[in-house]
C-alpha positions in Angstrom: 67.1 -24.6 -18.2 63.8 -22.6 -17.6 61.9 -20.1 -20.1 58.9 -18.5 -20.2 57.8 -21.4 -21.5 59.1 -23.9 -18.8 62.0 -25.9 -18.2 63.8 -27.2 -21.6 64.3 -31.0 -20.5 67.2 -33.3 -22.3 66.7 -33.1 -26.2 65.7 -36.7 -27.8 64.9 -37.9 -31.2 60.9 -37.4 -31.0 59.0 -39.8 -32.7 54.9 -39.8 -32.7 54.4 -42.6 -30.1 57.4 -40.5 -27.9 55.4 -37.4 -28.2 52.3 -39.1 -26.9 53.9 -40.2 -24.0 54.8 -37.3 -22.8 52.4 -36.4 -19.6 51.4 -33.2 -18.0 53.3 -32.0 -14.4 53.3 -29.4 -11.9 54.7 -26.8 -14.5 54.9 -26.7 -18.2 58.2 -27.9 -20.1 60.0 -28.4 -22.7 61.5 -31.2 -24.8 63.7 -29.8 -28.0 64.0 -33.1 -30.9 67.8 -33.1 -32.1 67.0 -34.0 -35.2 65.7 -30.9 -35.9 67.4 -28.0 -33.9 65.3 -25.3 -32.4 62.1 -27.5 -32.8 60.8 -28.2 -29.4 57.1 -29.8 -27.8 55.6 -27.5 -25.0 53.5 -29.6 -22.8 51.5 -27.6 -20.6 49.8 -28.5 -16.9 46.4 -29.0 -18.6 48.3 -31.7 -21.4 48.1 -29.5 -23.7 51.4 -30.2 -26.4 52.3 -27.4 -28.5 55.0 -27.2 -30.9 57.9 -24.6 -31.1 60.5 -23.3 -32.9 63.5 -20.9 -31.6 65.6 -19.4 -34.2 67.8 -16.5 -35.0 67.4 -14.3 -37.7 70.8 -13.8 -39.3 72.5 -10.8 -37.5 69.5 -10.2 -35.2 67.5 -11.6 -32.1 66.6 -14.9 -31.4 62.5 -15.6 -32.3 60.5 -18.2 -30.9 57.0 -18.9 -32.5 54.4 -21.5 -32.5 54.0 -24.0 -35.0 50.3 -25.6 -33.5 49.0 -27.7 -31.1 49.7 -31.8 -31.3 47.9 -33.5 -32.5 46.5 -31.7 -35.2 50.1 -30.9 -36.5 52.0 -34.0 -36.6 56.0 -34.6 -35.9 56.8 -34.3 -39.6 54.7 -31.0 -40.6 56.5 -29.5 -37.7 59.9 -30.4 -39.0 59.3 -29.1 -42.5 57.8 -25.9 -41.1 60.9 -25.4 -38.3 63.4 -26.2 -41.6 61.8 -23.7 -43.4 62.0 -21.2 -40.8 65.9 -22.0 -40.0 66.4 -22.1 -43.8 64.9 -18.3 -44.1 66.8 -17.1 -40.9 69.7 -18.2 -42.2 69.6 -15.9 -45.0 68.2 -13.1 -43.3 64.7 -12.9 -43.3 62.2 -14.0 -40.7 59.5 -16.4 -42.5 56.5 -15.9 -40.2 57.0 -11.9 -39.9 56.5 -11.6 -43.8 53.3 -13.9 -43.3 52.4 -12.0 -40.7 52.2 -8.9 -42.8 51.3 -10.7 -45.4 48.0 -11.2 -43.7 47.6 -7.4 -42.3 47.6 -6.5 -46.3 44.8 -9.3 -46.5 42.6 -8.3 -44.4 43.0 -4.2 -45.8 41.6 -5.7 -49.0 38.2 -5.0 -49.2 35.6 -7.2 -50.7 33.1 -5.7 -53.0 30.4 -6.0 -50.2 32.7 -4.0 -48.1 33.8 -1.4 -50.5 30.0 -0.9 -51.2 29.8 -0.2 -47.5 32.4 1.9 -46.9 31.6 4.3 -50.4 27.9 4.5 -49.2 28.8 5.2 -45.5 31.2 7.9 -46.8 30.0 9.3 -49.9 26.3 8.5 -50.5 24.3 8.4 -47.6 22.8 11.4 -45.7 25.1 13.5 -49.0 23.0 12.4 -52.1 19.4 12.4 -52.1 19.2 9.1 -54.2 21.5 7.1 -51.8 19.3 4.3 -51.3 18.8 3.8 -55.3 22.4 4.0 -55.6 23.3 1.6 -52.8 20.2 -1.1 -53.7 21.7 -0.5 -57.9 25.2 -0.9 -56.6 24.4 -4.2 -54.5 21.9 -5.8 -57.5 24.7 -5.5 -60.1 27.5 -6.8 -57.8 25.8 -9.1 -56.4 27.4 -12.1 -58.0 30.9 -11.2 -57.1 30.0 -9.4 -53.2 32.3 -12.2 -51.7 35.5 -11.1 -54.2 38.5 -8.8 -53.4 37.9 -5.4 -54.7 41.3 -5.3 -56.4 40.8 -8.8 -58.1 37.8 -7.8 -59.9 38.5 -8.0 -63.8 36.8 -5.4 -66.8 36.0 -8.9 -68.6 34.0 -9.8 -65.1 32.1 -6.6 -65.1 31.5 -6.7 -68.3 29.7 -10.1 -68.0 27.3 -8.7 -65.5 26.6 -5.7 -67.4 26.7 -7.4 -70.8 23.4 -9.8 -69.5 21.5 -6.6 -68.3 22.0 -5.4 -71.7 21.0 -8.3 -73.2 18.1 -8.6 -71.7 16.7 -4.8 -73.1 17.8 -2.6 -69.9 20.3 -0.5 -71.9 19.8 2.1 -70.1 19.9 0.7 -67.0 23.1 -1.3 -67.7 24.3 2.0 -68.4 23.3 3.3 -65.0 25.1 0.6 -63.4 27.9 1.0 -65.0 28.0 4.8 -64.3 27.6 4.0 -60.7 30.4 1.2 -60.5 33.1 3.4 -62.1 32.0 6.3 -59.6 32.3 3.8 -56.2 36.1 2.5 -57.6 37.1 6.4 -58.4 36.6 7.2 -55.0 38.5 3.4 -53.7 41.2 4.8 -55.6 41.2 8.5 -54.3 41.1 7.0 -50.5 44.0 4.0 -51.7 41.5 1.1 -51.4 42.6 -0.4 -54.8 45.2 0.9 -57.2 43.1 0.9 -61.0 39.4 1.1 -62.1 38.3 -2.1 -63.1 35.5 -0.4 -65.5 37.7 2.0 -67.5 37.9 1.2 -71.2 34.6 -0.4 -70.9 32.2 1.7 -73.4 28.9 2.5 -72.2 25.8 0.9 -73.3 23.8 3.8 -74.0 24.4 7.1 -75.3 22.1 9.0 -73.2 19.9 11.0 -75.5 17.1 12.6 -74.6 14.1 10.2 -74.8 11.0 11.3 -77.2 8.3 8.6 -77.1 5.2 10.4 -76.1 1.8 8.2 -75.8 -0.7 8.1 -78.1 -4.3 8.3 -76.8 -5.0 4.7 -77.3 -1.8 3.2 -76.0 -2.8 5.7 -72.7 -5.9 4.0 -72.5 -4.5 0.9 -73.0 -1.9 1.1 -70.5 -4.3 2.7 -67.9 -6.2 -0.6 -68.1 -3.1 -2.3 -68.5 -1.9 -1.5 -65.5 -4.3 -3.1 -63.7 -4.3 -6.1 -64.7 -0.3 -6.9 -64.8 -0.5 -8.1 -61.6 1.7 -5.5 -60.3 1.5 -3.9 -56.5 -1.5 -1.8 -56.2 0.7 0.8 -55.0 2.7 0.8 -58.1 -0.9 0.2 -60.1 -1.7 3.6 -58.1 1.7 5.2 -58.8 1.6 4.9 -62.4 -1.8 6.2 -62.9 -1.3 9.4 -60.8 1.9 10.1 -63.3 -0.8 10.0 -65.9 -2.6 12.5 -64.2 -0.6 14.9 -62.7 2.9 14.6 -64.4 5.0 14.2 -61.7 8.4 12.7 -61.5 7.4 9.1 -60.4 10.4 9.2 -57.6 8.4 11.8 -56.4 5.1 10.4 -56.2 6.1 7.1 -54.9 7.4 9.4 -51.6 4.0 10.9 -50.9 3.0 11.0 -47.5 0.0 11.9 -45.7 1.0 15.0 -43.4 2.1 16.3 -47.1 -1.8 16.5 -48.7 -3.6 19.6 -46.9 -7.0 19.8 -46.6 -7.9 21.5 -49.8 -6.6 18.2 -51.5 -3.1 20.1 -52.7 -0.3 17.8 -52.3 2.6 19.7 -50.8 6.6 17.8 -52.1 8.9 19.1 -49.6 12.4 20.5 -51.3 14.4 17.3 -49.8 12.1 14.8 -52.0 12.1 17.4 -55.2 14.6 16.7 -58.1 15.3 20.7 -58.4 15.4 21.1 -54.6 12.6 23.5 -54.0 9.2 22.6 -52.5 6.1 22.4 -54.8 2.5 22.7 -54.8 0.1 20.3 -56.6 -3.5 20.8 -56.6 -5.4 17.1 -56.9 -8.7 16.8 -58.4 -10.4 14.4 -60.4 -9.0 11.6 -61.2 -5.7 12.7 -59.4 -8.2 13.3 -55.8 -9.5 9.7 -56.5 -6.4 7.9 -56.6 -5.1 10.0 -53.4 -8.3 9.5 -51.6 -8.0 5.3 -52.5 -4.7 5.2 -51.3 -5.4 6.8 -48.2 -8.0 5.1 -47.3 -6.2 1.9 -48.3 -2.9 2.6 -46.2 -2.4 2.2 -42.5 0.6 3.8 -42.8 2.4 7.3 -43.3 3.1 6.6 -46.7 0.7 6.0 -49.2 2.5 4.4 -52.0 4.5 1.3 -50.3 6.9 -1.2 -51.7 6.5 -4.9 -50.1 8.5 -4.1 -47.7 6.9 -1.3 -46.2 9.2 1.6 -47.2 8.7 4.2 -50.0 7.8 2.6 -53.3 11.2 4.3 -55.5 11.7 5.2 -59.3 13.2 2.0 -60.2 11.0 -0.4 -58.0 8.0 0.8 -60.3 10.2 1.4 -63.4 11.7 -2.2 -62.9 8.0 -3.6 -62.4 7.1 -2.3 -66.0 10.4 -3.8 -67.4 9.6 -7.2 -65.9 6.0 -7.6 -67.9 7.4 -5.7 -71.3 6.8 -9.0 -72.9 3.4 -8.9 -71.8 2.7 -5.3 -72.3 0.5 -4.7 -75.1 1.5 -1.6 -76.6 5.6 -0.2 -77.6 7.8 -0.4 -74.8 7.9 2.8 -72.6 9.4 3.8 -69.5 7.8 6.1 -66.3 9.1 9.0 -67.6 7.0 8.4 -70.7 4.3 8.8 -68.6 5.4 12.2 -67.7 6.1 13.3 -71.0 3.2 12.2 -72.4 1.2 14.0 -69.6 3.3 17.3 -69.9 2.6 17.3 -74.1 -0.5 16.6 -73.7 -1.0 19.8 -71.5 0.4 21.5 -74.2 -1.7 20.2 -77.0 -4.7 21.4 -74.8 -3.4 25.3 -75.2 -1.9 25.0 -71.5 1.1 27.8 -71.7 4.5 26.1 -71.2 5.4 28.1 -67.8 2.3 26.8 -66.5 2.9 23.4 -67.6 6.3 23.9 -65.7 5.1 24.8 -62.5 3.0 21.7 -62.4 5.7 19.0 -63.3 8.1 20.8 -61.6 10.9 22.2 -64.4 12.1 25.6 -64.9 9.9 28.1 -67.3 10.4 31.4 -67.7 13.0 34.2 -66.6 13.8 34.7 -63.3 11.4 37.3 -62.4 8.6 35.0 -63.1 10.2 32.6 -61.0 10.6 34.7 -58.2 7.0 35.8 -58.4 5.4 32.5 -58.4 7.8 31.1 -55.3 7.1 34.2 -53.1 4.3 36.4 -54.0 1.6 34.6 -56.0 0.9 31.1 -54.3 -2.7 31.5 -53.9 -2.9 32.3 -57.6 -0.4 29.3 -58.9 -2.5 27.0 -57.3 -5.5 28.3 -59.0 -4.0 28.3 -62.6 -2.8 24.9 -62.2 -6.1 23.4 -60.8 -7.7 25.0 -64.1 -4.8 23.3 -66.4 -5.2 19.9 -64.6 -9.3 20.0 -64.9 -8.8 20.2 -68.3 -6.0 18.0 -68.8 -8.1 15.6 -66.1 -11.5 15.9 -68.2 -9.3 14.9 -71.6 -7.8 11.9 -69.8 -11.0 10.9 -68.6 -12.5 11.0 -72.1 -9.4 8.6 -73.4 -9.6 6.1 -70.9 -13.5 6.0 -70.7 -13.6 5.4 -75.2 -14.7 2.2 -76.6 
């Protein structure tokens, strides 16, 4: 008889040394073992042996699949596998089509590396102006468990991870982490990647509330000096100091690029780099105009505050440098927003009005007739009231950092 898979020769009772014997010839055949029916060897033109099974799925068609190549599957893993096939036909259901779709629902699974992927591809990049904090926070906590299904991880495995961030004084950025995870799986379960958040019931690790510390005068100077010898990147070094100076959000400052400081030294943040989404003016002078005029003298690049790597230094690559040297930090732990803070009160403790103030760090003061004003109609003058506040805050910060 001839197949597809060429003439079916006289069935014997195969044995290994029989199986080896067999030779290649001008076309492929076909030697069935009787004491296992529907178990054949295939031996191609090349020499090639292959085994095969034929069998018919109770009340339906006649299948023939593959079992391997000889000799890599021997005679007697070939009869177990064709027995288990007849066995399943026999009642009905084909064996090697349920693997098969066994192994299309595999390969839908997503690991965590992909998941990540796929949530930042759809949901996060070119959408949320922190995508690449959220998919380098996202990657850093996950990390240990990349490799694993989505829909295997456990709440007792994520709260491992979490639990050693905590436990090593990043509440807040345990918290962050988790905030992020449980956002990622809602959206693998709005899409049916996975059928239950692994995070829910987990309580967070930090309430959230409004943060208070504000430098004194000493721990500024301290930390100025600090700062410099931490053995952080200059750029961060740079960073921190310009907070000090001008109050801005340290995302912000870590952005700054050179077509965006005019030649009247007023550093212009574009509204896609600005927390609130509109574009503000900063005039730089002092100490501010130093550390600019440093940095761009230092840079060969676009950018004047980079990470090692050669992009944009971002909020948690300088706030995570601080965090790394707390133990060696000589004054109470603070964070970059601190910095801010402590800048902004200190305007205010200087007589500095609070709209003013505003303008300069970038928060809303004010009704909205004052805000309309000072975005359309008086830019020449909001530049001028906030070099005044800054030369004063500027001349006070000097004094702090220059005492004995």
């Amino acid at each position: 008889m001839v197949s597809g898979s060429g003439a079916t020769k006289s069935g014997i009772a195969l044995t290994a040394r029989s199986v080896e014997a067999l030779h290649p010839e001008k076309a492929p055949y076909r030697v069935p073992d009787i004491r296992c029916p529907g178990l054949a060897i295939r031996v191609a033109t090349s020499g090639v042996k292959t085994w095969d099974m034929s069998y018919r799925i109770k009340g339906g068609q006649v299948r023939r699949r593959s079992l391997g190549r000889f000799p890599e599957v021997g005679l007697a893993e070939a009869r177990e596998r064709a027995n288990d096939l007849a066995a399943a036909a026999r009642g009905g259901r084909d064996l090697v089509g349920e693997e098969d779709a066994a192994q299309v629902l595999m390969a839908a699974r997503p690991t965590i590396a992909e998941l990540i992927e796929r949530y930042c591809h759809r949901r996060v990049r070119g959408r949320l102006r922190t995508a690449v904090e959220i998919e380098r926070r996202l990657k850093r906590a996950l990390l240990p468990v990349l490799t694993r299904y989505a829909d295997d991880l456990r709440r007792r495995d994520l709260r491992e991870l979490l639990d050693a961030v905590a436990d090593a004084g990043m509440t807040r950025e345990a918290e962050a982490r988790r905030q992020s995870i449980s956002t990622m799986f809602r959206w693998a379960i709005s899409v049916d990647l996975i059928e239950t958040n692994p995070i829910w019931g987990l309580p967070t690790y930090d309430a959230g509330q409004a943060r208070s510390r504000v430098l004194s005068a000493d721990e500024v100077r301290t930390a100025w000096h600090w700062f410099a010898s931490s053995n952080m990147l200059p750029s961060h070094v740079a960073a921190l100091r310009l907070q000090l100076c001008i109050g801005a959000r340290i995302g912000e400052i870590g952005g700054m690029a050179r077509s965006e400081i005019d030649s009247n030294w007023v550093w212009h943040l574009p509204a896609e780099r600005s927390k609130n989404g509109s574009p503000r003016a900063t005039p730089l002078d002092g100490l501010a105009k130093d550390i600019v005029m440093e940095r761009l003298n230092y840079s060969t690049s676009e950018l004047l505050f980079e990470s090692e790597r050669g992009a944009a230094a971002t909020a948690s690559q300088i706030g995570g440098a601080i965090i790394k040297r707390r133990k060696d930090c000589p004054i109470e732990s603070f964070a970059t927003h601190d910095l801010r803070r402590t800048a902004a009160t200190s305007m205010a403790e200087l007589g500095i009005s609070l709209e003013t103030i505003a303008t300069i760090v970038g928060h809303s003061a004010g009704n909205a007739a004052t805000h309309t004003l000072l975005k359309h109609y008086i830019h020449t003058q909001s530049i001028k009231i906030k070099r005044d506040a800054l030369d004063i805050w500027n001349s006070k910060l000097r004094e702090i950092i220059r005492a004995s």
